[in-house]
C-alpha positions, 0 to 999 in steps of 0.5 A, a space after each residue: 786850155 786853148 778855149 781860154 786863151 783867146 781873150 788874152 792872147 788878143 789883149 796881149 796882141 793888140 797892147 800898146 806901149 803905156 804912153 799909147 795905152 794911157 791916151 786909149 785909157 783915156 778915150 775909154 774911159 771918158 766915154 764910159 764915165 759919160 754913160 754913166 753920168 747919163 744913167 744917173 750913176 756918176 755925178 760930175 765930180 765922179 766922172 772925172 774921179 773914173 776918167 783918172 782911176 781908168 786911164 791910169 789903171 788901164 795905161 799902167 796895169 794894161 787893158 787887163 786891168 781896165 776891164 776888170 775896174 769896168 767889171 767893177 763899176 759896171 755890177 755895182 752901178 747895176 746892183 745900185 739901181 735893182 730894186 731900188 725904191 725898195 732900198 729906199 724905203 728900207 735904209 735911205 734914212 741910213 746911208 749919207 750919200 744916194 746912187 749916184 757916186 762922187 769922186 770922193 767915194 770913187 777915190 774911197 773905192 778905187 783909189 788904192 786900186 789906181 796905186 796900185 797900178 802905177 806902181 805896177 807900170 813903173 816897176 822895174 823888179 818883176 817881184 814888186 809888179 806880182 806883189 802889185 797885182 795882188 794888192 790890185 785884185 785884193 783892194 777892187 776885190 774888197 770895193 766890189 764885195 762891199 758894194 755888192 754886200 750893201 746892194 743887196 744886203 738891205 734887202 734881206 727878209 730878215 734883220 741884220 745883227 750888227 758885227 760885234 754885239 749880234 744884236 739885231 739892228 734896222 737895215 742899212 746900219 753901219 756894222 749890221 751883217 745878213 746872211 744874204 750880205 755875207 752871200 753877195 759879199 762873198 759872190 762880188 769878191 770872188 767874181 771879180 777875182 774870177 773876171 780878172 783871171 779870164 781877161 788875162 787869158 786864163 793862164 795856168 799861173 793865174 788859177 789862184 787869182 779868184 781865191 786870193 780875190 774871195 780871201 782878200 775881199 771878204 776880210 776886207 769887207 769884215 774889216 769894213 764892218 767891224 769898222 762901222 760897228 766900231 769908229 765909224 761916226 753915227 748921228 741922231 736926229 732928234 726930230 725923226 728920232 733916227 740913226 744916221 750917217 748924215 750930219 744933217 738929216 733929210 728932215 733939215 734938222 742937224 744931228 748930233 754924234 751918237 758914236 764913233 770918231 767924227 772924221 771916220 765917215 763912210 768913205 774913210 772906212 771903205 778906202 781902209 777896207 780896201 786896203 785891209 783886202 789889199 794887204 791880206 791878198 799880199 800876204 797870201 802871195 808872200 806866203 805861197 810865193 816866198 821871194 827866192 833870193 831870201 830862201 834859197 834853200 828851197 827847190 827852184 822849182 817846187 811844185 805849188 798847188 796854188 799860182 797867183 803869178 809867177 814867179 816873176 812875171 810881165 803880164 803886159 808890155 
């Protein structure tokens, strides 16, 4: 484990109080945002959704926790851009915003995330801070699954099924499952997971943080689906005769509700998905590491097969 050590013993070394850490929080992920805003990823109100969600997950989580949200943004923002004229051709007329992502879909995808790390940072029970983490890495774990499964998803040779019919349905629509979706969905919840665990030095009570990173992220991003079969608002163009997420077609023409709820729009099922990530990854916490003090019954220190921190753990100052 000593190879493992080092990244963490040199975050946990070089940490600082939360009242230093925010304002560093800050200087790094403003400068992040603004690189991205220069690649075209971040538009202007997206950038000022990255510098909260950063400074706050950094100054409250630790950096930790910030360079996990990097890792998030940084592949989903590379994976918007690959091939990306060929997803155009495919699913543009599907999808109600482009590659560059606004504070709207930053809050959507990261916004529990950030709660979670306040809460987090100004906890005092060490039982409420485990908890967090969990629902943390189970909600980012969802954003970066879902994302990684539409980047890459639309490009499937074959057709996706949608959720809850099986039937096959055109590229980019809402619901609509590939195999391949499935593999990147799965590959982008357990590598976040996975980067989590390292930059926390690969301690031996963290070993189950990519496995509660692909449960929670891929129920998560079923949920999402099931959503977008189900509730989410589709539209119709007459002129294009198309299916859309867009209440006005690229064509300029207005649509009209084809189905689902009109106020459950993309962004509205992506923020649920997180938070059905977040929940599930609780769950298997509270289920794996039952509070103590309600069980006391049970050997203090029984032996688990699985860790996902604890018992009562400050990973950071």
């Amino acid at each position: 484990m000593a190879h493992c050590l080092s990244p963490g013993v040199i975050m946990r070394h070089a940490d600082r109080p939360a009242g230093s850490r925010m304002l560093l929080g800050l200087l790094f992920s403003g400068g992040v945002a603004l690189l991205a805003y220069r690649r075209r990823s971040l538009n202007k109100s997206g950038v000022a959704g990255a510098i909260v969600s950063g400074t706050v997950i950094t100054g409250m989580g630790g950096w930790s926790w910030g360079f996990t949200l990097i890792y998030f943004f940084v592949s989903s923002s590379l994976l918007s851009h690959f091939r990306e004229r060929e997803k155009a051709d495919a699913a543009t007329d599907k999808f109600s915003k482009g590659s560059q992502r606004d504070i709207v879909q930053a809050a959507a995808n990261g916004g529990l995330a950030t709660l979670c790390a306040l809460v987090y940072g100004l906890a005092s029970s060490g039982r409420v801070r485990l908890l967090m983490r969990a629902a943390f890495t189970g909600a980012l774990a969802t954003a970066n699954a879902d994302t990684w499964a539409t980047e890459l998803g639309v490009l499937s040779a074959s057709r996706p099924r949608l959720i809850t019919t099986w039937r096959r349905v055109a590229p980019g629509t809402s619901g609509g499952v590939t195999l391949l979706g499935s593999a990147a969905a799965a590959l982008g919840a357990f590598t976040l997971g996975l980067f989590f665990w390292i930059v926390q030095g690969c301690r031996r009570s963290l070993t189950g943080l990519p496995i509660m990173a692909l449960c929670g992220g891929m129920a998560g991003t079923f949920f999402d689906s099931l959503l977008g079969a189900t509730a989410q608002a589709m539209y119709y163009c007459p002129a294009c005769e198309a299916e859309t997420e867009r209440r006005v077609h690229r064509c300029g023409t207005p649509t009209t509700l084809l189905r689902g709820i009109p106020w459950i729009n993309n962004d509205t099922v992506n923020f649920l998905a997180t938070a059905c990530g977040a929940g599930v990854s609780i769950a298997i916490t509270r289920y794996i590491q039952p509070d103590r003090r309600k069980a006391p019954t049970q050997p203090p220190n029984r032996p688990l097969s699985l860790h996902f921190g604890g018992p009562f753990p400050s990973d950071e100052a």
